[in-house]
Structures are given as C-alpha cells and as structure tokens.
ZAMARGU-4260 file (C-alpha; in steps of 0.2 Angstrom, whole numbers, plus 5000, padded with zeros to 4 digits):
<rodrens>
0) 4829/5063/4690 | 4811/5069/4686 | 4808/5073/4706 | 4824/5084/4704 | 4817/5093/4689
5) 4800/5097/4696 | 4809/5103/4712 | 4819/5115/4699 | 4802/5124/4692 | 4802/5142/4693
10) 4817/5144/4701 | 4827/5154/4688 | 4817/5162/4672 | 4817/5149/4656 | 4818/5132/4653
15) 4829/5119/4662 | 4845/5119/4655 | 4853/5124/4669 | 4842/5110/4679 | 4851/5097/4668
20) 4868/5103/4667 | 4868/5103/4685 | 4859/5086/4688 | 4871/5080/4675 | 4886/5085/4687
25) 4878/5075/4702 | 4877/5060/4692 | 4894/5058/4683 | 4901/5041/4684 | 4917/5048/4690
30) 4906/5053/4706 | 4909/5040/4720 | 4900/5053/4735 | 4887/5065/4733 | 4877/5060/4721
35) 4860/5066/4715 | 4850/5053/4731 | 4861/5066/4740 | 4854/5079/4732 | 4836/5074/4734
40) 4837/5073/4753 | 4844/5092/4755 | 4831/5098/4744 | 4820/5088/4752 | 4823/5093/4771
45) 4827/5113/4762 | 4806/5113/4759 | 4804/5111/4777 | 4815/5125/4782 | 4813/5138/4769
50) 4803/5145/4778 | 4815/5155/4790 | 4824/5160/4777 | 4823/5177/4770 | 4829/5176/4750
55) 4822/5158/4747 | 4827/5159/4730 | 4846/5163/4733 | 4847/5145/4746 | 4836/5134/4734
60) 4848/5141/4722 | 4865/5137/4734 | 4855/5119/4736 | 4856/5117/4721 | 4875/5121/4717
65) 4884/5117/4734 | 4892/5101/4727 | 4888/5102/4709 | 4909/5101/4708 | 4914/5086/4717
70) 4932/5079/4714 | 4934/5061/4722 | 4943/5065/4740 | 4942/5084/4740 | 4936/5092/4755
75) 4921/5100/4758 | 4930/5119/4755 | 4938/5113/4738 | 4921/5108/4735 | 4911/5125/4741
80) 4924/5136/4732 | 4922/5128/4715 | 4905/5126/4716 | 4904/5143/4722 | 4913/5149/4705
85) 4902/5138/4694 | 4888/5147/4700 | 4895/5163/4698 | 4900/5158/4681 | 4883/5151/4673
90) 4868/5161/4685 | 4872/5177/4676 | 4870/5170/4659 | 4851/5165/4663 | 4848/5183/4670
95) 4849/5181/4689 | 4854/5198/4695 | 4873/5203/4703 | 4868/5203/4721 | 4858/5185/4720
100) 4872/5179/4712 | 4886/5188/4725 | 4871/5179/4739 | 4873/5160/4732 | 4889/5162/4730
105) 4892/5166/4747 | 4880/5153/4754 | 4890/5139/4746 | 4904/5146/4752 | 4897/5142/4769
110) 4893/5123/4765 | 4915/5122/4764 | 4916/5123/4786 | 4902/5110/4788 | 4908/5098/4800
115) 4912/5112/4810 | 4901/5113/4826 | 4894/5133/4828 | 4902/5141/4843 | 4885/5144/4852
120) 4868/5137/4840 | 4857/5143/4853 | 4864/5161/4852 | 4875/5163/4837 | 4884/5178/4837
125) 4880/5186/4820 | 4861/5181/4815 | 4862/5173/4798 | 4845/5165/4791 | 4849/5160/4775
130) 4865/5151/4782 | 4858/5142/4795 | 4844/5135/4783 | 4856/5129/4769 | 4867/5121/4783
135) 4853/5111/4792 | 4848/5107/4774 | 4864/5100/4768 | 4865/5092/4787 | 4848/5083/4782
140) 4859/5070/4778 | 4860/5063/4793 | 4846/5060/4797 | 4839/5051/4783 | 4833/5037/4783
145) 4845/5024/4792 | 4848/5013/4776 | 4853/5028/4765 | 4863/5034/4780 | 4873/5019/4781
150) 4875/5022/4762 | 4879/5039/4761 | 4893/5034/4773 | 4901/5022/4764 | 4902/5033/4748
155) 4911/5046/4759 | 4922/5033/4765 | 4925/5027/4745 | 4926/5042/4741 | 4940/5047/4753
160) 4953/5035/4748 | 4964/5022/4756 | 4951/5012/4767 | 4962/5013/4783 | 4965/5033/4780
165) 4948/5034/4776 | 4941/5027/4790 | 4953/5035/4802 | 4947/5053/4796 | 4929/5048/4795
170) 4929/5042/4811 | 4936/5061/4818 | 4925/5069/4808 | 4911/5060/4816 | 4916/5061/4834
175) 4917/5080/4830 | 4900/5081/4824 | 4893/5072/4838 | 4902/5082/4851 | 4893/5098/4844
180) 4876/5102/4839 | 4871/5095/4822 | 4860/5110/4818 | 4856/5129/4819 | 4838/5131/4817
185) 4827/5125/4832 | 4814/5117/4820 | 4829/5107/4814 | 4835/5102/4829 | 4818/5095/4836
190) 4813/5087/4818 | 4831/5079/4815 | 4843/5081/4828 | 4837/5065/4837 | 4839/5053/4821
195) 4855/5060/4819 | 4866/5059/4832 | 4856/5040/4832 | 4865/5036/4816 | 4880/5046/4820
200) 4882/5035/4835 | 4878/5017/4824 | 4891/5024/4812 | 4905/5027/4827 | 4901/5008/4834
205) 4905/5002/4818 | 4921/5013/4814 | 4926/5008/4831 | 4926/4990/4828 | 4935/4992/4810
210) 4948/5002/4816 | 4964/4993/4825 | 4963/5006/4841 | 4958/4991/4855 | 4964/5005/4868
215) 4953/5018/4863 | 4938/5025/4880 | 4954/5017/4894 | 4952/5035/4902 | 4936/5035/4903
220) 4935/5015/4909 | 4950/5020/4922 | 4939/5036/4929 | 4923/5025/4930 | 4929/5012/4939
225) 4943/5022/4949 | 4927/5030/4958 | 4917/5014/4959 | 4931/5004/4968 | 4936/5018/4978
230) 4920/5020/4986 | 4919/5001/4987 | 4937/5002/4997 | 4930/5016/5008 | 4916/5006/5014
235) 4927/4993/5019 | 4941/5003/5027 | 4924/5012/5037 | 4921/4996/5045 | 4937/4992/5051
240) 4936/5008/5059 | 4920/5004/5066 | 4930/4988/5076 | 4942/5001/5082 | 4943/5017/5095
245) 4946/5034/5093 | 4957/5036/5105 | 4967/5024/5120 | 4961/5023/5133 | 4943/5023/5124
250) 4932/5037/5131 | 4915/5032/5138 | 4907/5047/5127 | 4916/5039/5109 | 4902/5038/5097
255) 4903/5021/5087 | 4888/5027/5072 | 4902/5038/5062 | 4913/5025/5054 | 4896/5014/5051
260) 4887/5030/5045 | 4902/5034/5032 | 4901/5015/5028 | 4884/5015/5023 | 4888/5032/5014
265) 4902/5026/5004 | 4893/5008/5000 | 4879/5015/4992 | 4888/5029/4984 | 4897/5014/4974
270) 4882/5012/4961 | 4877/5031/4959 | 4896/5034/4956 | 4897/5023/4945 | 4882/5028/4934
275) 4887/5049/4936 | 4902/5044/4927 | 4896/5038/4915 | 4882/5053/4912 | 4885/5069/4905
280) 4870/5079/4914 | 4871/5091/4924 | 4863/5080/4938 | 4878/5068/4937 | 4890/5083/4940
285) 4880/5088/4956 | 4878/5070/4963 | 4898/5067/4960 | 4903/5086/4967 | 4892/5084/4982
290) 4901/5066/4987 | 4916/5074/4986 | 4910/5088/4996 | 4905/5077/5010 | 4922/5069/5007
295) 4931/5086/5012 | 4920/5092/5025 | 4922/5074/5036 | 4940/5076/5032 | 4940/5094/5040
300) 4928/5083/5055 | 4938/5072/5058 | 4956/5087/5057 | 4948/5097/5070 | 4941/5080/5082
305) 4959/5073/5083 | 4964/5067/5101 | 4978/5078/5108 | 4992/5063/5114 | 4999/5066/5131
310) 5008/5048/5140 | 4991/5045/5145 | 4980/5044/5130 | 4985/5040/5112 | 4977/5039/5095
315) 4968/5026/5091 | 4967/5015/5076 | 4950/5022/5070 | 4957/5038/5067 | 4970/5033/5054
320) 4957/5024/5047 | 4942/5034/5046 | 4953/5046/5037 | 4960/5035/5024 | 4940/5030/5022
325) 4936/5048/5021 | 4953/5051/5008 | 4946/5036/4997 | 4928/5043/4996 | 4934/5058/4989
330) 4942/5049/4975 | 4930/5040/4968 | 4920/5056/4970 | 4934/5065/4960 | 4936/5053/4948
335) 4916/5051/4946 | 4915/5072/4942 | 4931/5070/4931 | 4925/5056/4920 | 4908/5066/4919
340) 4916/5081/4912 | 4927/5072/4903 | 4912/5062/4895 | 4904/5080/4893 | 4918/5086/4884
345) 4926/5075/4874 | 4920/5058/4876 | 4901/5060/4876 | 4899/5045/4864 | 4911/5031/4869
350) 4912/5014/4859 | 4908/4998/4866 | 4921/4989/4877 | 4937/4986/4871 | 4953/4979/4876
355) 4957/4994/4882 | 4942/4998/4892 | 4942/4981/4898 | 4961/4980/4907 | 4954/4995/4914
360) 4941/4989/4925 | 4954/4974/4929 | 4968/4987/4934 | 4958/4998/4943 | 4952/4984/4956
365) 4969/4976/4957 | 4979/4995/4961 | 4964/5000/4974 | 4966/4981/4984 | 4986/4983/4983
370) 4984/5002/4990 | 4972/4997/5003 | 4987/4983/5009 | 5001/4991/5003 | 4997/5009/5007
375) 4983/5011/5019 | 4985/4999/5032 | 5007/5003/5032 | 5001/5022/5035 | 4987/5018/5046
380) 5000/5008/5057 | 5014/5021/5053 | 5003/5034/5060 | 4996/5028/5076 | 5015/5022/5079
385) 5021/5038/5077 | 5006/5047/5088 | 5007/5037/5103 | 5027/5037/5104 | 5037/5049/5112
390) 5053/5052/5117 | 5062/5059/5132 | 5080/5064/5131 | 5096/5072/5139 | 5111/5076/5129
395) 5123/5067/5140 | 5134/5056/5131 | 5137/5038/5137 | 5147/5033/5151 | 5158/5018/5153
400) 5151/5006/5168 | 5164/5004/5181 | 5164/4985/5184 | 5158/4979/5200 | 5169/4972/5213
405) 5158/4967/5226 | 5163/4976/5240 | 5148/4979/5251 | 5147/4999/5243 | 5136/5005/5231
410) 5140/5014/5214 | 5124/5022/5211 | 5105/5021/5213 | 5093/5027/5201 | 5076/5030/5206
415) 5070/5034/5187 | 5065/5015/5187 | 5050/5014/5196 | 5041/4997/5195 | 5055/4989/5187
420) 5067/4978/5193 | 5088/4974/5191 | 5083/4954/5185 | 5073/4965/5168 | 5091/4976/5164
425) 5098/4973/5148 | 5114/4979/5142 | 5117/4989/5128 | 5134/4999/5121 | 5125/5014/5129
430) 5120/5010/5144 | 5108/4999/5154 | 5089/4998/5145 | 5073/4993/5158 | 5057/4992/5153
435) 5044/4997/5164 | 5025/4995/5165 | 5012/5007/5155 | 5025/5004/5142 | 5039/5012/5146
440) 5059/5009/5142 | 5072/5017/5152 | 5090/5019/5148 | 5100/5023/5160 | 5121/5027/5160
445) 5130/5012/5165 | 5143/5025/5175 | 5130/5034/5185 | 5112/5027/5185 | 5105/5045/5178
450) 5090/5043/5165 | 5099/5047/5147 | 5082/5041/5138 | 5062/5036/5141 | 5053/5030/5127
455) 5035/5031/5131 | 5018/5024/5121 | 5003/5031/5126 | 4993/5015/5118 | 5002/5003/5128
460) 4999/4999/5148 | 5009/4982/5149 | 5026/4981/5150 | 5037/4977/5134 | 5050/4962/5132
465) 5065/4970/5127 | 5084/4962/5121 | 5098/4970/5113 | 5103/4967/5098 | 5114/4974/5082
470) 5129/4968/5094 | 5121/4983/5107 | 5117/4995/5096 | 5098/4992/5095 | 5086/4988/5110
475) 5071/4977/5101 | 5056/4978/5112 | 5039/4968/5111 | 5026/4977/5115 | 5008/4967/5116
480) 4998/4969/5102 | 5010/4980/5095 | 5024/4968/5091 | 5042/4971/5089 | 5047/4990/5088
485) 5068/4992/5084 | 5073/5007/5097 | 5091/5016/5094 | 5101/5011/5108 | 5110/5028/5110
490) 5095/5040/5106 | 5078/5030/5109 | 5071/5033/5092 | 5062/5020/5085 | 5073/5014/5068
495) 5059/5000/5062 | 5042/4991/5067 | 5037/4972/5063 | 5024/4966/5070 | 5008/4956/5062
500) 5018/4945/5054 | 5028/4941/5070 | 5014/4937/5083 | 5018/4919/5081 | 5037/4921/5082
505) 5049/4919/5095 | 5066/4926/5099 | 5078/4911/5099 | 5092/4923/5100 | 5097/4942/5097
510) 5115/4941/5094 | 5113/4939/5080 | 5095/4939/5079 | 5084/4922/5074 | 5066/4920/5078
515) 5057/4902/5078 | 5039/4902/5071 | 5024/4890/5079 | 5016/4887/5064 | 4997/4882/5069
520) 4998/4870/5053 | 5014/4860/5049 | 5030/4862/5054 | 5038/4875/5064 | 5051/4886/5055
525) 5066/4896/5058 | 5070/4914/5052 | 5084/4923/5050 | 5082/4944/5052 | 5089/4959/5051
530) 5089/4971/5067 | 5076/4979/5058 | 5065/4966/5055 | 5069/4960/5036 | 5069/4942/5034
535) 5087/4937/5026 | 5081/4915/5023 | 5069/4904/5032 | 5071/4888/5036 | 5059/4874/5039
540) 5065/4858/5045 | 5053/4847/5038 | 5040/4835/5049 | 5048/4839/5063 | 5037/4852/5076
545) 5050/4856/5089 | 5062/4869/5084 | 5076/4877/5094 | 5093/4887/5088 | 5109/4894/5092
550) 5123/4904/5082 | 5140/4908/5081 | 5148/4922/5074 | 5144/4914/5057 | 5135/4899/5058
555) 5116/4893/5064 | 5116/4878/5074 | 5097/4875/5073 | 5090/4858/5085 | 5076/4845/5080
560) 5063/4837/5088 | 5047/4827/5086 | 5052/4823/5069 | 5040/4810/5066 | 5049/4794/5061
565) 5065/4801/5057 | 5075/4804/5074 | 5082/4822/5081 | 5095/4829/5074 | 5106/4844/5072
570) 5106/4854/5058 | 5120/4870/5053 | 5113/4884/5044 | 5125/4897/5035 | 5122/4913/5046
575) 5121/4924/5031 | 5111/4912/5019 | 5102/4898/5028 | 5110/4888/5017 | 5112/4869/5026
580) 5131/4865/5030 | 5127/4850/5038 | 5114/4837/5046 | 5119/4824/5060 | 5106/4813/5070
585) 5105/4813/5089 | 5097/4798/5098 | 5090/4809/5112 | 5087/4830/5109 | 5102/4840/5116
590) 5098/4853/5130 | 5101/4868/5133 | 5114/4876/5122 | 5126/4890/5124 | 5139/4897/5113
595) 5156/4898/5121 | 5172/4901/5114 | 5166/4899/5099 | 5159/4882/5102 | 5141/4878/5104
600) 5140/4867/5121 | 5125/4856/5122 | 5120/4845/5137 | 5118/4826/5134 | 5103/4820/5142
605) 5105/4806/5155 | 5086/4800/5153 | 5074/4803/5163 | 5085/4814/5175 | 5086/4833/5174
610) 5107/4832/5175 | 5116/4829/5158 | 5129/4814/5157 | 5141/4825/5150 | 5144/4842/5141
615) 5150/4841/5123 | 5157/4852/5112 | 5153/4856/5095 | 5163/4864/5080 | 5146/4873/5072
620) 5153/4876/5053 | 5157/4858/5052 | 5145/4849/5064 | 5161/4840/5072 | 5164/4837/5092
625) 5178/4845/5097 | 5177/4838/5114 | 5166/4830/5127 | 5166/4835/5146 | 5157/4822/5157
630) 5146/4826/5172 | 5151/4818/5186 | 5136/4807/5192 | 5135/4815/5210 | 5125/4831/5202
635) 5110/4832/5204 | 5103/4849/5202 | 5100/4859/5187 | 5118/4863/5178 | 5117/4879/5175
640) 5128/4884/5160 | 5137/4899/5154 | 5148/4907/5144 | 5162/4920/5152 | 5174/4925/5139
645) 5184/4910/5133 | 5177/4899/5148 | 5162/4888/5149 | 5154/4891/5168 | 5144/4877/5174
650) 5134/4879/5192 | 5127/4862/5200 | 5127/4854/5216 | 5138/4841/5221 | 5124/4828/5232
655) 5107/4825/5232 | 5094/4838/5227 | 5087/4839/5242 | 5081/4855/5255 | 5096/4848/5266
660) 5108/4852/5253 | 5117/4869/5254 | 5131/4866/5243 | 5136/4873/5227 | 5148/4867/5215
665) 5154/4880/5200 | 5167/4872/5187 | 5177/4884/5173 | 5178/4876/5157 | 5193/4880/5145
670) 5182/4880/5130 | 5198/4880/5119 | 5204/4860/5125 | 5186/4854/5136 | 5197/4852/5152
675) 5193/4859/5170 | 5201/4876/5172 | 5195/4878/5191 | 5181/4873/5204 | 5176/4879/5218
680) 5161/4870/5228 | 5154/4884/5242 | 5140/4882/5255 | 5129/4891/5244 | 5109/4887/5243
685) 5109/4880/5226 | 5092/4884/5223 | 5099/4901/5224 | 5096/4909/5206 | 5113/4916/5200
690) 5120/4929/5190 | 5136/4925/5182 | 5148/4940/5176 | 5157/4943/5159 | 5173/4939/5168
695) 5168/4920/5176 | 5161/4926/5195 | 5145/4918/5201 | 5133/4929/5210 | 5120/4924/5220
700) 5108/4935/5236 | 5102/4929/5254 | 5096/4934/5269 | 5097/4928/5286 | 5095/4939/5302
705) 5110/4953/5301 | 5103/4958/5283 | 5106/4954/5264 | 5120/4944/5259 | 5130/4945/5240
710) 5138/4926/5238 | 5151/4926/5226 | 5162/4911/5219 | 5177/4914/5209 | 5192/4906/5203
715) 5201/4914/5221 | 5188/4904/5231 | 5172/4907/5239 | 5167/4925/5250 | 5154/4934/5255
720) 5148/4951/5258 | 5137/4962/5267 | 5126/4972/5257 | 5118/4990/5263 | 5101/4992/5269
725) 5087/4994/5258 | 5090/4981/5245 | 5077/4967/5240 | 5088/4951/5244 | 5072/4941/5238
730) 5074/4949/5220 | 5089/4942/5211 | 5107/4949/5204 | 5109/4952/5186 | 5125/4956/5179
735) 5128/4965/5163 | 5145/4962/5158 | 5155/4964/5174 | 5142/4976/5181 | 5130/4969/5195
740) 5114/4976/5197 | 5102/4973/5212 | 5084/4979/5216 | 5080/4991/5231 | 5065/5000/5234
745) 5057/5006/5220 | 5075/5006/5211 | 5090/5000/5201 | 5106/4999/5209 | 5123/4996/5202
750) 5136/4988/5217 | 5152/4994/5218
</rodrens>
C-alpha cells in the first residue's frame, strides 16, 4: 500500500484521495483477480517505459485506472469500459483538464483488446506511443517473477468461474498470446519478452495436463513422424533398387551409384527431417523445401531416363523402385515443410506427449511398413508387368478344328511357331496355345494354323510352362522368375498375376486348378485356387510329406505318402470348400491317377514292379470302389492310362519288356461297369510315346527307310499310314481333342 501511494505522488494536484479510493477498489475482498500485487508490477515495469511515451501523466494516470472496476469473470473490455468511465467521472473533479481526461480515457479503453496480438509490432500501422507503453505495462505481468506468475494465473483462473470452463478459456487465451508477439515496444520485447513466453509456455504444460484433451498436438506428431518414416522407407526401397537393373537385358553402361546415392540421401535426411519439423525457423523451411526439391527433380531424372521397351528390352525392376524411393522422399520432405509451417502458425508451442501424440508415432510406422508391402512392391510389380508385356493380335474370330482323321494329308501348317514343338500345344476353347523361347505364347486357330495372338515379355528369355484352365478359357503360363501370369484365352490379355508366393507350388492339375506346395519345413500342402490365382482352402495333410491329387467335377481326391507311422492313405476334399469327406488307408501308395467317366482310376502296385496288379475304380464323393479291373500278369511295360470320353484307355505291352518286343497291347475300359469294351494288340514299338485322342484312338510316329510313319490303334483294329515329307518322326504326336498335331521343320502341323 505505501509503495503504491509513493508511486501516486505529484501525479494529479492535492492530496491522495484519489490514491485511496482507487487502491481501495484494487483491494476489495469481493476481488478474486487483479489485485493491487497486480497493480504494483504495471506500475512497476510502466517506470521503465515511460520514457517513450509522450504525455507520461495521461498513461501513469490509465495505469492507474485500467482495472480499478473489476467484476469477478468480466472480460477485459467490460473491465476497460467501466474503468474508462470511472475515470472520466472522478479526474475532472480533482482539476485534470478535458483533453487528459478524453487521453486516459481512451488509453483504458485500449487495455479492453489485450490479449489481442497487434497485426504487425514491428511496423504497426498507425504509431501510437502512449498505447504501446500502457500495453507492454499492463503485459508486465507476464513476466514477473515466476512465483507470482503462477499466481496471477490462478486468480484469473478463479476468477473465471467453473474450473473446467475456466481452464478451457485460459488455455486459448494463452496459446493466443504465445502465437503472437507479447509486446510493442523494442525495449519491452528485449527486457521481457523472453521471461514471458518462458512462463507462458510453464503455464500451457500445466493447462495441458489438466485438461481431458489426450489428442491434442496428433497433427503435428502425424507430420513429424510422417516425414521421418518416409525417408526411413525411401532408404530402404533405394537399396532394393540398388540389387536391381534398369533395364533387361542390363546395359554394360547401367550406372549402379544412383539408387545407393538416393539411399545415402534419403537415410540421413531421416534425422534432419525429423528435427525441421519440429522447428519453426526459417532454416527448417529451406532444409525441408530443398528435400523435396531434390525429390522432384530425381523424379523428373528418372521420367526422362526411362528405357523405351521394344521385345528385346524391358524395364527393369529398379525403375519402379527407384521411383517409388524418390515418391517416398518427397513425402517425408512435404510433410517435414508442412509440419514446420504448421508449427509456425498455429502450433509453435506444443505440449508434452500425449495419447494422442503417442498413437501417432505408432500409426505412422505401422501405415508406411503396410504401403511399402501393400502398395509399393504390388505397383512396383504391377508396373514392370505391365512394361515388358505386349500383345499382338488379329481380329479373326475363332475357328472350330476339323478333327483329324489320319489320312496321310495335311490340314494346315503354321510356321508362326518357330522353335516350338506340336508335344508343347495345349488346347484351349480358342485355339491351340504354344509357348515358345524368349518368352513367347502363340495362339493359333485350330481351323487353320494362322497366328490369332502373340503375347510377348521383353523381361523373359526362357520359355514359359503353360496349361489351360477355367475349363479353356484361360491359358496360365509360368514364366521363370516371374511366376504364374493368367492369359485370356481368346484375346491374350493378361487377366491376373501370382507369383512370390507360388514359387514353391506345383500344378497338380488345371481343370479345375490345385497346386501342391513343398514345404521346406513340415508338411507339404494342398491348395485349391481360382483361375486367377485366389486361394479358395488349403489343405495339409499332417506328417505326411508326399502329396499328390486329382478331382472330379466336385470332388478332390488328394494321395498320401510318407506319413510317418501312420500308413498312406486317400483322402476327399470338397472341391468348393476343402472340407474332408472322407479318409481311407492304403497299404501301398496308389499310382498314377486319372479321372475317367467320373471316376478316379488308380493303379494298384504290384511291388517292386512298375506294372499295377490291377486298375480300380473309385467313387471320389464317397471314397467307395466302384469296380476293380485286374492287369493281366503278362504286362510288363509302363500302362499308360487315359481317359477318352466315357472310356478308360490303357496302353501296355502284352510280353517281356525287352528290345525284342514290338508289340502293343491297348484295352477300352467302360468306365461305367469296369469291363473290357475292346482290345486291340498291334506290332507297334511300345516304347513308342503315344498320344491318345478325345474319341479312344492311340497315336504313335516311326520311321524306317520309305519315310515317317503315323501308327494308329482303334476300336476297328490296327492301320498305318504314310505321312508327307518334312515331318520330324523323332518328335512325338500330341492330340488335342481329336486334333493331331506333329512337328515339321520349324513348324506346327495339324493332320488331316
């Protein structure tokens, strides 16, 4: 009280009543903020700055005044505007002139837009000295002395209200303190500004542990570690692309230091990214800005440096790669700029960590792994699959093939085929596919040998596997260290790709399509897929580590071997589900099965000899033999089995497997009752490999002095014809459906 009085002397004319009175209204006891400690500090801190003003009276007099009406939660402008009335009411009657008074007045009606950061403090647009030194007086208070800080706070707080309400504006009118500049003068801001915005800050920390926002700062968190992961990720993705060419076949010029240059760029970007985003300076803007300008103009690099495909050389995997490097560095340098400004604008001061804050650096890590697998490799792989492909095509629709009677004349002869032979044809609903080296697939018209599609890979020099499947509507070829690529049968477009995770699988069978896996560790399995590559069930079978299969229309008969202590056995499989039907034991493993009629045949072994003892038959939904066909013991050759429509065709020879042999027995099976529908034995080589056609006919080639010879042995009996020069009798005959296909010189040819 008496330091307040002595600060009072001489101001206005006469004694102190006036000093009292107004001492008396900072110190009611219905005051819970702004009271005369309050007080002390602005008049304090308004000796230092008085200086610069230019009616020192008027704002020693609006010091004086500016809260001398104070009702408990009223805002700064309530505050200003009855204060400012007081003072026009009692400074005239102790003989201050008009124009002071009109001057305090409007000076206290200042102090009511405090909190209020000025629009430029360094270059305010109207100059207003007195203003700017009763404001950064009445700021003063934040920079006191920390204890009274912390106490002048709470008052506020008090004084406000409900606590959580309270708080909750406190807490906004501090961040919008500390987002602008505390005060107007220069001397003010380089004798106080510093301890302010120090117990600004202590003040936010505290709010922010008080109030229930645990997600407050995520943003910021999100943009922090968004870049720092990012640039983490591009490293990484830089080099893999390092292990990788630019193009296929590699050029000897390739230059291997750009994806281990970007590597080392994008590794120790990681740390700076990470502290730009968290800096407001100016220096943080320009690091995170020139990242991301190095980002774009490797991106433009690399646009411009792409190779041009052509079915000699294709994209390699680097360039996918690099690019999705370069696409992830300018991330995390857009995100480091972002969270900079963002910081700069609205987020200078940020809390300590919260829940929020915290998910966020445990998201952000998690989202950039799963697009690195999710995304980045599928597009990588996308892209180099759609690059290196193309596709060569003729708008002639389909012909039907006109089936092959064997008469010595040829149908047609295509010569699109080169390097390919008739034994690698597989038929489709639209002709006959071929694959060919340098990774090529034909398909020709099964009516006239003419080239309807080539699908071509520029990244491939091996030939592919290929089957049909989809019941002939898709060709799925297997190109080395590709995998399996799912080729429309009638236009050559590629429908669907699998391949890494089918490098250990094995086609069992395409219609419909199952794949074994040899598992390195533990048990084989079976899968059942879609055409396109999606896993319907998996089956695995236990201890046992020899797994084949066969299906029916509806039904999986899958075989098991080497099962440890337990003996083989049989299993069925629901087609549709995998589900188990049914499980039988088998002392011996069946060989080689065939579906026929509906029936799956399987050959008995007859120990240590390759010739079965018999030929059984069995129901697959229900696991039960619907008949047994035994082998007579005279065989001694490899039985061949088949299925031709209803019939089961079985191709042996009827003595000893020996080079003096030149007989050949073949038997029809009625798969419908087990019993012998015909047999025919001819004096055929029966190490002659043999073809046998959709309708029962057994084809087989040889050559003795007059030419090439086509041996056929059907139902009416045994006959031979004379083929035309220029066809490769040392190749074999393939049939696709009742269509025979031979091998000439550098072709395909369909026999009449």
């Amino acid at each position: 009280m008496v330091e307040l009085r002595a600060r009072w002397d001489g101001l206005v004319p006469g004694p102190g009543e006036l000093a009292d009175a107004l001492i008396t209204q900072y110190v009611e006891r219905n005051r819970r903020a702004y009271r005369d400690q309050y007080l002390e500090v602005v008049l304090a801190a308004l000796e230092s700055l008085i200086q610069l003003s230019t009616d020192p009276a008027s704002v020693r007099l609006a010091a004086w005044f500016h809260r001398a009406v104070h009702e408990p939660g009223g805002t700064a402008a309530e505050d200003a505007e009855a204060s400012a009335r007081l003072a026009e009411d009692m400074l005239p009657r102790y003989g201050v002139s008009g124009i002071r008074v009109a001057e305090v007045a409007r000076l206290i009606r200042l102090t009511g837009e405090l909190t209020a950061p000025p629009t430029d403090s360094y270059a305010p647009p109207r100059r207003d000295a007195n203003g700017d030194v009763l404001l950064d007086a009445v700021n003063a208070i934040l920079s006191a002395d920390p204890v009274r800080y912390a106490v002048h706070a709470a008052e506020v707080r008090r004084d406000a209200g409900e606590r959580r309400s309270a708080m909750e504006q406190r807490y906004a009118d501090v961040r919008e303190l500390l987002e602008g500049h505390h005060y107007r003068t220069q001397l003010a801001r380089q004798r106080l500004g510093p301890v302010a915005r120090v117990n600004l800050e202590t003040e936010l920390a505290g709010l922010d542990s008080e109030l229930p926002a645990p997600w407050r700062g995520w943003q910021q968190a999100g943009l922090t570690a968004t870049a720092t992961f990012c640039a983490i990720g591009a490293s990484v993705v830089a080099i893999a692309a390092a292990g990788a060419s630019w193009q296929i076949p590699t050029a000897p010029s390739e230059a291997g230091w750009p994806p281990v240059a970007l590597a080392a760029v994008a590794f120790f970007s990681a740390p700076v990214l990470f502290r730009c985003a968290r800096s407001s300076s100016q220096r943080a803007c320009l690091i995170a800005g020139a990242v991301l300008a190095i980002a774009v103009t490797g991106l433009l690099v690399a646009w411009a440096r792409l190779p041009r495909t052509n079915p000699a050389v294709g994209v390699g995997l680097r360039v996918p790669l690099l690019i999705s490097a370069l696409v992830l560095l300018l991330v995390a340098g857009a995100a480091a700029l972002a969270a900079s400004l963002l910081r700069t604008r609205t987020a200078r001061f940020l809390p300590s960590r919260n829940l929020g804050q915290q998910l966020a650096w445990l998201a952000v890590p998690g989202v950039v792994a799963l697009a690195l697998l999710l995304t980045v490799q599928p597009l990588a792989r996308n892209y180099v699959l759609s690059s290196n492909e193309r596709v060569d095509r003729s708008q002639r629709p389909a012909g039907m093939a006109a089936p092959s009677v064997l008469n010595g004349t040829v149908a047609w002869v295509s010569k699109a085929t080169l390097g390919a032979g008739a034994e690698e044809a597989v038929g489709t609903q639209y002709g006959i596919a071929i694959p060919r080296p340098n990774g090529v697939v034909d398909m020709l018209d099964a009516a006239t040998g003419d080239l309807r599609w080539r699908y071509t890979r520029s990244d491939s020099d091996e030939r592919p596997t290929i089957v049909a499947t989809g019941d002939g509507e898709y060709v799925l070829a297997e190109f080395p260290d590709l995998g399996y690529l799912l080729l429309d049968a009638n236009t050559g477009e590629r429908k669907a790709a699998w391949s890494g995770r089918t490098r250990d699988h094995v086609i069992q069978q395409a219609q419909p399509l199952l794949t074994g896996e040899r598992a390195t560790r533990g048990p084989d399995k079976l899968h059942g897929l879609d055409p396109n590559g999606h896993e319907r069930w998996s089956f695995e079978p236990g201890d046992c580590s020899d797994l084949g299969a066969v299906a029916s229309m509806d039904t999986v008969v899958a075989f098991l071997g080497n099962c440890g202590d337990q003996p083989d056995a049989m299993a069925g499989l629901d087609l549709k589900s995998g589900k188990k039907l049914w499980t039988k034991s088998a002392t011996d493993p069946y060989r080689r099965p065939v579906v026929a009629g509906g029936l799956v045949v399987v050959a008995e072994p007859g120990g240590d000899s390759d010739v079965p003892v018999a030929l059984t038959a069995i129901e697959p939904r229900t696991g039960a033999v619907k008949w047994r066909w035994p082998v007579p013991q005279t065989w001694a050759c490899r039985t061949l089995l088949n299925a031709a429509g209803r019939y089961l065709i079985v191709v042996d020879c009827p003595g000893p497997s020996t080079i003096q042999n030149r007989r050949t027995v073949v038997t029809a099976i009625d798969t419908a009752t087990g019993h012998t529908a015909w047999q025919v034995t001819a004096r055929v080589d029966p190490r002659a490999k043999v073809t046998v056609t959709e309708d029962g006919r057994v084809v087989s080639l040889s050559q003795d002095t007059e030419g090439c010879w086509a041996n056929i042995i059907e139902r009416a009996g045994f006959r031979q014809v004379r083929l035309p020069l220029g066809i490769t009798c040392s190749r074999e005959a393939y049939a696709v459906g009742n269509q025979v296909l031979v091998t000439g010189d550098n072709a395909v040819i369909a026999l009449r």
